[in-house]
PDB file as gemmi writes it, atoms N, CA and C in Angstrom:
CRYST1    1.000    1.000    1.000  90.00  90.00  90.00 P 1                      
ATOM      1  N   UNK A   1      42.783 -46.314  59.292  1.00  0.00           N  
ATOM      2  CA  UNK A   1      41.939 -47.305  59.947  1.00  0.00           C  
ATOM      3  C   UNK A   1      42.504 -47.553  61.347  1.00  0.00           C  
ATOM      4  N   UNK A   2      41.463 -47.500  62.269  1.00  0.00           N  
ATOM      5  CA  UNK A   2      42.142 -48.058  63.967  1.00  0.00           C  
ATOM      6  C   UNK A   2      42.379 -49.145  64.072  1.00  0.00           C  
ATOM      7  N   UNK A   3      43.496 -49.133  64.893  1.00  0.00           N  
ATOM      8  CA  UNK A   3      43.600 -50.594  65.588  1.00  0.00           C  
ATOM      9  C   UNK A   3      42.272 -51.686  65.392  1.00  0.00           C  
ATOM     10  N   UNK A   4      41.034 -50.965  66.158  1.00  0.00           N  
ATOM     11  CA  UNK A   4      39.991 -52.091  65.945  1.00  0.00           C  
ATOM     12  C   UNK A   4      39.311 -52.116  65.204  1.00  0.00           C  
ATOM     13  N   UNK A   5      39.220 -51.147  64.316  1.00  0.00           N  
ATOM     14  CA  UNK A   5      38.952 -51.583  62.718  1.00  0.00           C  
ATOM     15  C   UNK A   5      39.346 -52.817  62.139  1.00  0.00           C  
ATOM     16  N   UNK A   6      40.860 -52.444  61.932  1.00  0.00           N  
ATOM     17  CA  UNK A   6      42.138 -53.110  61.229  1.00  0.00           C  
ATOM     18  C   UNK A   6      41.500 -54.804  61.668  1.00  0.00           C  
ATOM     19  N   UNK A   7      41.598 -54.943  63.449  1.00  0.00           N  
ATOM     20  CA  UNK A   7      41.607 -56.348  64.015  1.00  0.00           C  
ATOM     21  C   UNK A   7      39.541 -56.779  63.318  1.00  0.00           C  
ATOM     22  N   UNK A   8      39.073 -56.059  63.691  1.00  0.00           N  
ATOM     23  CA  UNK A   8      37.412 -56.720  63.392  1.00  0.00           C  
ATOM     24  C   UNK A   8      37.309 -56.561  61.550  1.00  0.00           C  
ATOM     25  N   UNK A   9      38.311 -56.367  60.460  1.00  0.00           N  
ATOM     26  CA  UNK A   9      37.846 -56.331  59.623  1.00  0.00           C  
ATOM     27  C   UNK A   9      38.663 -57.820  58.847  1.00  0.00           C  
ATOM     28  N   UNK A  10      40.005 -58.110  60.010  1.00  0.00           N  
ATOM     29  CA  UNK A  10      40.679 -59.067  59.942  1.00  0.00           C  
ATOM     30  C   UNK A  10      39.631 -60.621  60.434  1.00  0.00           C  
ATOM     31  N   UNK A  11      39.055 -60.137  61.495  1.00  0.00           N  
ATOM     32  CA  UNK A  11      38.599 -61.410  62.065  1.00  0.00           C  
ATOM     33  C   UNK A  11      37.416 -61.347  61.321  1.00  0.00           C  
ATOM     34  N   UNK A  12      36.200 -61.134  60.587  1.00  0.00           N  
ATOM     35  CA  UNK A  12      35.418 -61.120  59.524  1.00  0.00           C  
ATOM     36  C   UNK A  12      35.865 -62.063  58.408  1.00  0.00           C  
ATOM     37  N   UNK A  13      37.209 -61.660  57.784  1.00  0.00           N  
ATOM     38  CA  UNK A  13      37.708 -62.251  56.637  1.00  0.00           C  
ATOM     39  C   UNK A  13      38.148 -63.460  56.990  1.00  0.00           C  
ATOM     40  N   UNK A  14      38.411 -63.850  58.141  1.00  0.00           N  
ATOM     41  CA  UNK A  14      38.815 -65.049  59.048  1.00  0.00           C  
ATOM     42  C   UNK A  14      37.826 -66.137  59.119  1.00  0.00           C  
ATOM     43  N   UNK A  15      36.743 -65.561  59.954  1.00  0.00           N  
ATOM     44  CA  UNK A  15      35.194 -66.196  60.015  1.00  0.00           C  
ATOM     45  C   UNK A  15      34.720 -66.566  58.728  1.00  0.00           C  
ATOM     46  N   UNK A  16      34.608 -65.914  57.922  1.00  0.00           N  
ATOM     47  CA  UNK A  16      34.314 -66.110  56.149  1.00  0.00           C  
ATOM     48  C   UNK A  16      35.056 -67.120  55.501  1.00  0.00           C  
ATOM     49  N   UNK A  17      36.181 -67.782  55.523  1.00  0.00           N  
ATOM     50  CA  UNK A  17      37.011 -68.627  55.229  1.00  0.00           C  
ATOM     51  C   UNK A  17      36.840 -69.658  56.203  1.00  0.00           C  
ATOM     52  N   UNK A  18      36.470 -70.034  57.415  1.00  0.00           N  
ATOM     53  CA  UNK A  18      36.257 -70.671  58.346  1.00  0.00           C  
ATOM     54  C   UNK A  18      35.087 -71.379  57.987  1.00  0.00           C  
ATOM     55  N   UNK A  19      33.644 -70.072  58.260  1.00  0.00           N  
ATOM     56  CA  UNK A  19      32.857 -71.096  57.770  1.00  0.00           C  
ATOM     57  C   UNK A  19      32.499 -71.268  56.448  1.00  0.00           C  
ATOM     58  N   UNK A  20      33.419 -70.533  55.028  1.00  0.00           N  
ATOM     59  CA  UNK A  20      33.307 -71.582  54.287  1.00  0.00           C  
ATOM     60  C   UNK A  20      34.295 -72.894  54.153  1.00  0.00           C  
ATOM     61  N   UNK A  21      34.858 -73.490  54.659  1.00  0.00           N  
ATOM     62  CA  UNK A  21      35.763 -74.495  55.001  1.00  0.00           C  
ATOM     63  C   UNK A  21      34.134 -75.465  55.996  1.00  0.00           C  
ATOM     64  N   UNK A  22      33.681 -75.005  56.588  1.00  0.00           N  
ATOM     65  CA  UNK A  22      32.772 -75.703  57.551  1.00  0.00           C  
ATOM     66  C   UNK A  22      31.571 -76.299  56.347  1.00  0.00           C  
ATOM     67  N   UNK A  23      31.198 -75.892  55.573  1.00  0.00           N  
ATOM     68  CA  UNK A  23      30.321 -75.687  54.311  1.00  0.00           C  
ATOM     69  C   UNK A  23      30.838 -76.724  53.568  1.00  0.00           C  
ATOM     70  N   UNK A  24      32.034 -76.429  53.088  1.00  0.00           N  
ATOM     71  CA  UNK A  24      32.775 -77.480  51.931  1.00  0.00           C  
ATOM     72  C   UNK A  24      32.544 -78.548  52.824  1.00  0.00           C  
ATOM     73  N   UNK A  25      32.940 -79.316  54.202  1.00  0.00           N  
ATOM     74  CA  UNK A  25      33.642 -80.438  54.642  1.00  0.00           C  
ATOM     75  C   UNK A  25      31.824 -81.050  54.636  1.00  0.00           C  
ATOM     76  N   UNK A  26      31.149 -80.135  55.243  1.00  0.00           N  
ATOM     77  CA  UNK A  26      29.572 -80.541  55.981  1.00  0.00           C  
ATOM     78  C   UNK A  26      28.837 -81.251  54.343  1.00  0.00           C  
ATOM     79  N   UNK A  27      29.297 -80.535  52.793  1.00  0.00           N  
ATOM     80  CA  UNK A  27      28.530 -80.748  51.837  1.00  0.00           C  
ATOM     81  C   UNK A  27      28.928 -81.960  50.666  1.00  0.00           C  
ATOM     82  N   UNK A  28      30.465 -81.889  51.461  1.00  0.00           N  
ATOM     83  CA  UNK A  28      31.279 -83.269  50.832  1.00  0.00           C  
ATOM     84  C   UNK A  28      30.696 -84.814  51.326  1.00  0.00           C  
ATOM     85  N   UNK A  29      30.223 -84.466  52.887  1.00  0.00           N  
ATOM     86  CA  UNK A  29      29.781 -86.192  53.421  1.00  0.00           C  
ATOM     87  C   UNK A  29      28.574 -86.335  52.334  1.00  0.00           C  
ATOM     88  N   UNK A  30      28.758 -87.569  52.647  1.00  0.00           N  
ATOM     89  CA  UNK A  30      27.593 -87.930  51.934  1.00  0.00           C  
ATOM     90  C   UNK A  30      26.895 -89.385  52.943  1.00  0.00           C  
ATOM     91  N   UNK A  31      25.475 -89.697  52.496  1.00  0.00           N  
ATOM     92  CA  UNK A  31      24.620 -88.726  51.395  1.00  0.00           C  
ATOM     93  C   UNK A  31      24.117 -87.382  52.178  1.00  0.00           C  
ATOM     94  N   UNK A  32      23.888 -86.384  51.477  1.00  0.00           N  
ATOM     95  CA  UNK A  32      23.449 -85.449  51.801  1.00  0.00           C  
ATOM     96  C   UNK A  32      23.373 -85.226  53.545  1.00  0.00           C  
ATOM     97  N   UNK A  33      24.282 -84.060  53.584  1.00  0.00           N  
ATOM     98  CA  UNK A  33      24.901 -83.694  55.479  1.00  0.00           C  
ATOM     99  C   UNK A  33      24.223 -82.529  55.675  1.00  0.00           C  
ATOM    100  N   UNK A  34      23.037 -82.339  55.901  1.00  0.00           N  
ATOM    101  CA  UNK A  34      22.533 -80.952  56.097  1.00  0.00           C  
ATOM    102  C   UNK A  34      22.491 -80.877  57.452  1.00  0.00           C  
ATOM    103  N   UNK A  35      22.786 -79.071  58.077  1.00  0.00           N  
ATOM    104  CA  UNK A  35      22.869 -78.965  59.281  1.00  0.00           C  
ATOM    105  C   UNK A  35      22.173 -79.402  59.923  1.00  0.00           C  
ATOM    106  N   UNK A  36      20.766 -79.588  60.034  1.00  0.00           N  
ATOM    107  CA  UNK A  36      20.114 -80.443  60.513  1.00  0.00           C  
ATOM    108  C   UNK A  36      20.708 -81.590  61.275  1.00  0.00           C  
ATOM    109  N   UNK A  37      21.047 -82.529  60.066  1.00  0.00           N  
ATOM    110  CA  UNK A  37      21.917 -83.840  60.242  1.00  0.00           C  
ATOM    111  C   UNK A  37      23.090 -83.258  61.147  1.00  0.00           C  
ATOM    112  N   UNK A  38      23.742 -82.671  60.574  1.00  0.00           N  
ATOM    113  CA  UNK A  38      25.195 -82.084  61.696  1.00  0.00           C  
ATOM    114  C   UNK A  38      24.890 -81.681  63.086  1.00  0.00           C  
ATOM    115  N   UNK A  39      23.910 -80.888  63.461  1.00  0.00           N  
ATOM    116  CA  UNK A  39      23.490 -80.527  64.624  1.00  0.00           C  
ATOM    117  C   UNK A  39      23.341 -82.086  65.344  1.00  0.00           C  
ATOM    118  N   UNK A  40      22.077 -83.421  64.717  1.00  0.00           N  
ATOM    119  CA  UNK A  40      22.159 -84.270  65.657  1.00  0.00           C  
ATOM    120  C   UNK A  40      23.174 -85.087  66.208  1.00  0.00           C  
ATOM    121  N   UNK A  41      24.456 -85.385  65.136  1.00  0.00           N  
ATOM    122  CA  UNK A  41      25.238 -86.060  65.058  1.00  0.00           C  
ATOM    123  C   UNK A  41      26.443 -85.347  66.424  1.00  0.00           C  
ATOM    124  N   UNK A  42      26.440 -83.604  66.111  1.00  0.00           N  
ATOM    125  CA  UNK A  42      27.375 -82.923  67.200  1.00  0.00           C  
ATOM    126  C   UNK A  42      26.640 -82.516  68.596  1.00  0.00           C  
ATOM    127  N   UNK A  43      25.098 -82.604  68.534  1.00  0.00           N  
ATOM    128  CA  UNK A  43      24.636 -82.608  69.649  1.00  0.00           C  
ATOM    129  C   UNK A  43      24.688 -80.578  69.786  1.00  0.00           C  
ATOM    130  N   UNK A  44      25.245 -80.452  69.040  1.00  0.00           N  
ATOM    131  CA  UNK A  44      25.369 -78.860  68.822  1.00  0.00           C  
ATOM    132  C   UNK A  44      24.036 -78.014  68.240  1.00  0.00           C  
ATOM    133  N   UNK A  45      23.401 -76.862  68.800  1.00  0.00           N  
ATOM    134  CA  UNK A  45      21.902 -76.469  68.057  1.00  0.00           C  
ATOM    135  C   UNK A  45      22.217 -75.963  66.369  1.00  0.00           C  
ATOM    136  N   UNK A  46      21.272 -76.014  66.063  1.00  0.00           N  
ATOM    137  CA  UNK A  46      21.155 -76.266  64.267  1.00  0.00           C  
ATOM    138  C   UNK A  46      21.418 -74.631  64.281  1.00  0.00           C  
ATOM    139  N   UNK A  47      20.825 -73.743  65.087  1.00  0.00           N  
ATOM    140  CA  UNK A  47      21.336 -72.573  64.958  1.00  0.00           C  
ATOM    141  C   UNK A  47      22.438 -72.043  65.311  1.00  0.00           C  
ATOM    142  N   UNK A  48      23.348 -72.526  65.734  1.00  0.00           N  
ATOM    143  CA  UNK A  48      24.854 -72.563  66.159  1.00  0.00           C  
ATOM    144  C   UNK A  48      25.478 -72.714  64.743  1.00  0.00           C  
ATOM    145  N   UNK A  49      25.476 -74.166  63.821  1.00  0.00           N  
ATOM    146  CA  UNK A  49      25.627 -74.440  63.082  1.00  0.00           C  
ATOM    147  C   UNK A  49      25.940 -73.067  62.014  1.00  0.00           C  
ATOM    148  N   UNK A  50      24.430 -73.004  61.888  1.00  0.00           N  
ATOM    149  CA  UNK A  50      24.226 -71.748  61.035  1.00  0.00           C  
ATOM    150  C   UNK A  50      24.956 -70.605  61.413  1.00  0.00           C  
ATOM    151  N   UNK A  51      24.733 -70.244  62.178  1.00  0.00           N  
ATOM    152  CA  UNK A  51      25.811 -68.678  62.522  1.00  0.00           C  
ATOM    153  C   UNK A  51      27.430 -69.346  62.254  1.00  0.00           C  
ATOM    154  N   UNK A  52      27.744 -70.286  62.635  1.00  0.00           N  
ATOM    155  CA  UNK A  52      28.884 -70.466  62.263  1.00  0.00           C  
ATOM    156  C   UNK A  52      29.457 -70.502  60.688  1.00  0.00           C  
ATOM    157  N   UNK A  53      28.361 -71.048  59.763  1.00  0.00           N  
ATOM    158  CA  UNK A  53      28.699 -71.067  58.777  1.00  0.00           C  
ATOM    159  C   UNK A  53      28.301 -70.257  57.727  1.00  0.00           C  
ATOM    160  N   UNK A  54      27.612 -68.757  58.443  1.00  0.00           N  
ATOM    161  CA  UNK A  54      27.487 -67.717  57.784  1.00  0.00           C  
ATOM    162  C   UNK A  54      28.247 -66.985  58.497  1.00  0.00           C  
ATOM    163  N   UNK A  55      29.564 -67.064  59.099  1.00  0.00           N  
ATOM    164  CA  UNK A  55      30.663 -66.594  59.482  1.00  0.00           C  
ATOM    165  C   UNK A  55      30.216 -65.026  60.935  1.00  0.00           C  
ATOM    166  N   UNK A  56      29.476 -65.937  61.254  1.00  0.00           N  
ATOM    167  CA  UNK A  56      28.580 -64.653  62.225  1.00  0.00           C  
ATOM    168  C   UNK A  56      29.474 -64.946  63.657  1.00  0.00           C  
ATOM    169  N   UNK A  57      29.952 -65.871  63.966  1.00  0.00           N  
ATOM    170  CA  UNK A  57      30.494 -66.074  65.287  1.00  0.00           C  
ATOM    171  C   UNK A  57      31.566 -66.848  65.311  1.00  0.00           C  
ATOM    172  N   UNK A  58      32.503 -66.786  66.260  1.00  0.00           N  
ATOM    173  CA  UNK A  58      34.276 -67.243  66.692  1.00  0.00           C  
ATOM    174  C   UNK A  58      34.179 -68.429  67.788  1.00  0.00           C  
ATOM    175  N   UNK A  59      33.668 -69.761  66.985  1.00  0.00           N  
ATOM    176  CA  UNK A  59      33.680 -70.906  67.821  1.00  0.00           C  
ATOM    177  C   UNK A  59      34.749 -70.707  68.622  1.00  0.00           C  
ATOM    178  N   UNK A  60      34.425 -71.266  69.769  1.00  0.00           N  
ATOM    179  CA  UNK A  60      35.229 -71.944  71.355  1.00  0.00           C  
ATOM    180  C   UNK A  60      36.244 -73.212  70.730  1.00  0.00           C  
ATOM    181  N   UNK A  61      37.000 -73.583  71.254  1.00  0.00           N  
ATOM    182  CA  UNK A  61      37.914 -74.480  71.150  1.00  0.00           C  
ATOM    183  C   UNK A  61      37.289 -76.168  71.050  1.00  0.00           C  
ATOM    184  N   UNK A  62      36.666 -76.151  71.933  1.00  0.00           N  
ATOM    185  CA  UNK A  62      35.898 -77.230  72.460  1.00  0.00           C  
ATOM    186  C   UNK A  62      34.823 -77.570  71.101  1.00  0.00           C  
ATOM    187  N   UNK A  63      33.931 -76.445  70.901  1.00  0.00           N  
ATOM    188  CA  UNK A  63      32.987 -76.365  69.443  1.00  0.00           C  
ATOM    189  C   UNK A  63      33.878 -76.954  68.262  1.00  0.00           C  
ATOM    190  N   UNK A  64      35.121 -76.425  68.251  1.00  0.00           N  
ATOM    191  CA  UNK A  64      36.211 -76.768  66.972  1.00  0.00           C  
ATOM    192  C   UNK A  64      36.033 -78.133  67.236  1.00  0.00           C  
ATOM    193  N   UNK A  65      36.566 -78.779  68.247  1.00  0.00           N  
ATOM    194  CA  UNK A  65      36.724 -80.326  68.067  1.00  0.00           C  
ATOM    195  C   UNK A  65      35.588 -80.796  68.037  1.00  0.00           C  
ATOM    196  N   UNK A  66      34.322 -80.556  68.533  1.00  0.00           N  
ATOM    197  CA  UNK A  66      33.287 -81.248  68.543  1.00  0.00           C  
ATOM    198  C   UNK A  66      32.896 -81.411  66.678  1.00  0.00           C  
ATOM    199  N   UNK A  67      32.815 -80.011  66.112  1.00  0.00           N  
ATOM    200  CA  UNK A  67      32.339 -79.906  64.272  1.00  0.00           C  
ATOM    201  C   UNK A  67      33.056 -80.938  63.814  1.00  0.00           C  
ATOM    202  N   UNK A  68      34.936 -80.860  64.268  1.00  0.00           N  
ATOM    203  CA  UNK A  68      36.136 -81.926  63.634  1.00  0.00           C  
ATOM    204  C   UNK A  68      35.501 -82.993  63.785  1.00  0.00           C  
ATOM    205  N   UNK A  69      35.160 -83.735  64.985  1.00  0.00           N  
ATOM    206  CA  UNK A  69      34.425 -85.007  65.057  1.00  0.00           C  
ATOM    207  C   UNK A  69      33.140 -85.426  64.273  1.00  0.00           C  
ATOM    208  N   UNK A  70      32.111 -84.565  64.683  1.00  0.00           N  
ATOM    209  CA  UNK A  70      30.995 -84.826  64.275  1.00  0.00           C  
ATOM    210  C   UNK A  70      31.318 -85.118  62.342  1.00  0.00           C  
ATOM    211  N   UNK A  71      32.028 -84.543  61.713  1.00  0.00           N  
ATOM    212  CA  UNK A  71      32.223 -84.371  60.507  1.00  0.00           C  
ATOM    213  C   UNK A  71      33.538 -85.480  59.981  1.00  0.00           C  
ATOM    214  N   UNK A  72      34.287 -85.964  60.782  1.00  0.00           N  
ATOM    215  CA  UNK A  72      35.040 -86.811  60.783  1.00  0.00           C  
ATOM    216  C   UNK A  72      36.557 -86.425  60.086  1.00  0.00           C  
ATOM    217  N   UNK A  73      36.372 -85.133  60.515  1.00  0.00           N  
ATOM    218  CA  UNK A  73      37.790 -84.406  59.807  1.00  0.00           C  
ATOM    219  C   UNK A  73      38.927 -83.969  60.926  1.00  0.00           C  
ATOM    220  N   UNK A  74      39.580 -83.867  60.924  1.00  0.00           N  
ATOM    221  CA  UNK A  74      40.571 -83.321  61.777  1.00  0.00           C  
ATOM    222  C   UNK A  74      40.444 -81.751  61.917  1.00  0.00           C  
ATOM    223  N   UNK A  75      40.860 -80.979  62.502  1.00  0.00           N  
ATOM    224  CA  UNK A  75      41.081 -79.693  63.288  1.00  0.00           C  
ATOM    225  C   UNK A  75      41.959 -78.966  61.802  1.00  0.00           C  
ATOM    226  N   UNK A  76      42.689 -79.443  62.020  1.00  0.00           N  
ATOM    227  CA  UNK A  76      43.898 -78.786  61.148  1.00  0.00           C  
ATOM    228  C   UNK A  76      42.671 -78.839  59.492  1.00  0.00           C  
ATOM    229  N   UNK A  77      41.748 -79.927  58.971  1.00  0.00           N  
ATOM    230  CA  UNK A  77      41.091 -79.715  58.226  1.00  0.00           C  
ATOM    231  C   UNK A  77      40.082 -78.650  58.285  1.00  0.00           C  
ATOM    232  N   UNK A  78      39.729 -77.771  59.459  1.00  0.00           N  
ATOM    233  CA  UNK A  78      38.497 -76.989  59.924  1.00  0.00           C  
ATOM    234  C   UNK A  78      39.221 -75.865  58.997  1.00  0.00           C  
ATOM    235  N   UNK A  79      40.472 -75.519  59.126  1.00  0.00           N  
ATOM    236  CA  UNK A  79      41.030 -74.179  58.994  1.00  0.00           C  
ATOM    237  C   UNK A  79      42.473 -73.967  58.093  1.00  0.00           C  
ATOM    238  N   UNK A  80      41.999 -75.042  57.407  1.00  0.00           N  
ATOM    239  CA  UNK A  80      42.915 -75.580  56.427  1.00  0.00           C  
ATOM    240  C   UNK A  80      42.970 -74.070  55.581  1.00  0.00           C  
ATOM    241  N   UNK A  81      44.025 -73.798  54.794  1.00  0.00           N  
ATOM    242  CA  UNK A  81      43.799 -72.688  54.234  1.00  0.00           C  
ATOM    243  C   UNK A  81      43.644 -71.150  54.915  1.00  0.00           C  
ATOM    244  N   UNK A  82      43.513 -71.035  56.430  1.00  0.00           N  
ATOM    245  CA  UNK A  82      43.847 -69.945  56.629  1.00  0.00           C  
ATOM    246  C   UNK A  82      44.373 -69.656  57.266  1.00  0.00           C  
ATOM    247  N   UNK A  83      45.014 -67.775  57.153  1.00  0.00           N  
ATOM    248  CA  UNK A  83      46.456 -67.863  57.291  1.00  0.00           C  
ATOM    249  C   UNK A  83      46.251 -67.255  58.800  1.00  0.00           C  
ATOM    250  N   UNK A  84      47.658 -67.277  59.578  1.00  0.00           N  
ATOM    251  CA  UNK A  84      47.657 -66.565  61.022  1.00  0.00           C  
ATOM    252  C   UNK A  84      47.036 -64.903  61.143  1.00  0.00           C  
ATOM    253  N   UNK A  85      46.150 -65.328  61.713  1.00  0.00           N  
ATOM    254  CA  UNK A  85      45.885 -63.226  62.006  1.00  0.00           C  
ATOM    255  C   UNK A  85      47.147 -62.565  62.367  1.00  0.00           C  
ATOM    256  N   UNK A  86      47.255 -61.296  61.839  1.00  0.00           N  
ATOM    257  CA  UNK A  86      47.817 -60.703  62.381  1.00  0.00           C  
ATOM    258  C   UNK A  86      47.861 -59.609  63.262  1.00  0.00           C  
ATOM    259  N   UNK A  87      46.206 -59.020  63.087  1.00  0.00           N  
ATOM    260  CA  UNK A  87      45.530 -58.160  63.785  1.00  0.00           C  
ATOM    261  C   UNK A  87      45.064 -58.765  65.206  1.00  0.00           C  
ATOM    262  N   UNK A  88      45.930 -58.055  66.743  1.00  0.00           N  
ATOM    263  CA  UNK A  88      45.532 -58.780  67.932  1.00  0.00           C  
ATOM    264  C   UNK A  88      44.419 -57.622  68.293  1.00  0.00           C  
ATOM    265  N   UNK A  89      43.006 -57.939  69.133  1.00  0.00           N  
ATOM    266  CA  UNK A  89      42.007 -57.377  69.762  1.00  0.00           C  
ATOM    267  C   UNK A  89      42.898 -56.450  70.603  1.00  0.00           C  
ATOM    268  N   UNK A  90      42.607 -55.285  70.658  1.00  0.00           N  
ATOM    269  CA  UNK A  90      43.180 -54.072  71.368  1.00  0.00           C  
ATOM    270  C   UNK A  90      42.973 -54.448  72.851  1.00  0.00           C  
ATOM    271  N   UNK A  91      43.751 -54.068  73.647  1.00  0.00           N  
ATOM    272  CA  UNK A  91      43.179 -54.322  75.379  1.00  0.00           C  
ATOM    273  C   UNK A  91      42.004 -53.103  75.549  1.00  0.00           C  
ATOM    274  N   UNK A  92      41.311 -53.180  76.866  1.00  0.00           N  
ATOM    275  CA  UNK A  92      41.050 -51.901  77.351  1.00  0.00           C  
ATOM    276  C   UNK A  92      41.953 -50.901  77.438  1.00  0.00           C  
ATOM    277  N   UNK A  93      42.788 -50.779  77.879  1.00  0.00           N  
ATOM    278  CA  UNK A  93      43.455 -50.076  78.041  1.00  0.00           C  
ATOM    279  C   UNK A  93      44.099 -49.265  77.047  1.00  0.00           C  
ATOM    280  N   UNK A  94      44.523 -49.904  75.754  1.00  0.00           N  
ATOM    281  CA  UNK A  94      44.429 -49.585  74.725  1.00  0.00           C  
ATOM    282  C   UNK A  94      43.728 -49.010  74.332  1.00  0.00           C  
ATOM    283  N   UNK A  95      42.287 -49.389  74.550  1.00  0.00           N  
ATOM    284  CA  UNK A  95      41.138 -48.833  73.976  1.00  0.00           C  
ATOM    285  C   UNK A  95      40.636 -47.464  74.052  1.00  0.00           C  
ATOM    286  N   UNK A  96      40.660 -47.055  75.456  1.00  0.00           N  
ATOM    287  CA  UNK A  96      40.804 -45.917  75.994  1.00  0.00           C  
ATOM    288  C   UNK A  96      41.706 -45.476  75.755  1.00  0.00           C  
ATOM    289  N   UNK A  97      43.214 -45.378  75.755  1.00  0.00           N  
ATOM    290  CA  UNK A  97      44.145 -44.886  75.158  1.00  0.00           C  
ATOM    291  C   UNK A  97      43.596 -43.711  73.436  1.00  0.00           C  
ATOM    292  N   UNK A  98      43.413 -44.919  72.950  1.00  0.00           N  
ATOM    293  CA  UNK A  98      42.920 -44.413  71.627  1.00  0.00           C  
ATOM    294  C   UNK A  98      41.703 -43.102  71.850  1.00  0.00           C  
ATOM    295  N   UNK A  99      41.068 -43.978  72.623  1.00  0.00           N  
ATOM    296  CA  UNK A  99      39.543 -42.974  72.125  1.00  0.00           C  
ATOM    297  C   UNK A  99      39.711 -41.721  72.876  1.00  0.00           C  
ATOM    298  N   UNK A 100      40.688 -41.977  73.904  1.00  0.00           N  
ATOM    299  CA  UNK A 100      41.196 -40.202  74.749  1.00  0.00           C  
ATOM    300  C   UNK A 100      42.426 -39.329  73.150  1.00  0.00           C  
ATOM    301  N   UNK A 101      42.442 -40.265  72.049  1.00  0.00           N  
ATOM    302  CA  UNK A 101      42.995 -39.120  71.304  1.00  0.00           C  
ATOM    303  C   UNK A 101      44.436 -39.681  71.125  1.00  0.00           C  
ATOM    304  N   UNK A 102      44.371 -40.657  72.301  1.00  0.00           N  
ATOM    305  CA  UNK A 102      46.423 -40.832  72.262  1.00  0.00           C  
ATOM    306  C   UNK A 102      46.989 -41.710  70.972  1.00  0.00           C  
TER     307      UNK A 102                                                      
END                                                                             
């Protein structure tokens, strides 16, 4: 497996644990927290929401604290449970490296 295999099959399994952690915290409020509700409360689009919590996209920093708030959990609760990547995104340079064979 390549380098960016290895790293995009790492950050998948990452996203998947992420947004199910986003799922658990959003289905615990009560009464009933549907994205809907989460979107007005974070001011964030309902389809953001969703890709995030079908593990389709790598929230921004800023997005992290906004979900933490809107949901009333802390940061360290977003990603509770998962562990440090260890797979880093290849540079360009790297990249080319590889695909010339090296």
């Amino acid at each position: 497996m390549s380098t960016m295999d290895a790293y995009k099959a790492e950050l998948a399994g990452y996203l998947e644990g992420f947004a199910e952690n986003v799922r658990r915290l959003r289905a615990a409020k009560s009464p009933g927290f549907s994205q809907e509700r989460l979107s007005s409360v974070t001011r964030l689009h309902r389809t953001e929401i969703g890709k995030i919590e079908q593990g389709h996209v790598e929230p921004r920093l800023t997005t992290l604290v906004i979900l933490a708030q809107g949901l009333g959990v802390t940061v360290d609760e977003l990603v509770a449970g998962l562990p440090v990547p260890v797979e880093r995104k290849p540079s360009p340079q790297a990249r080319r490296f590889l695909a010339e064979g090296g």
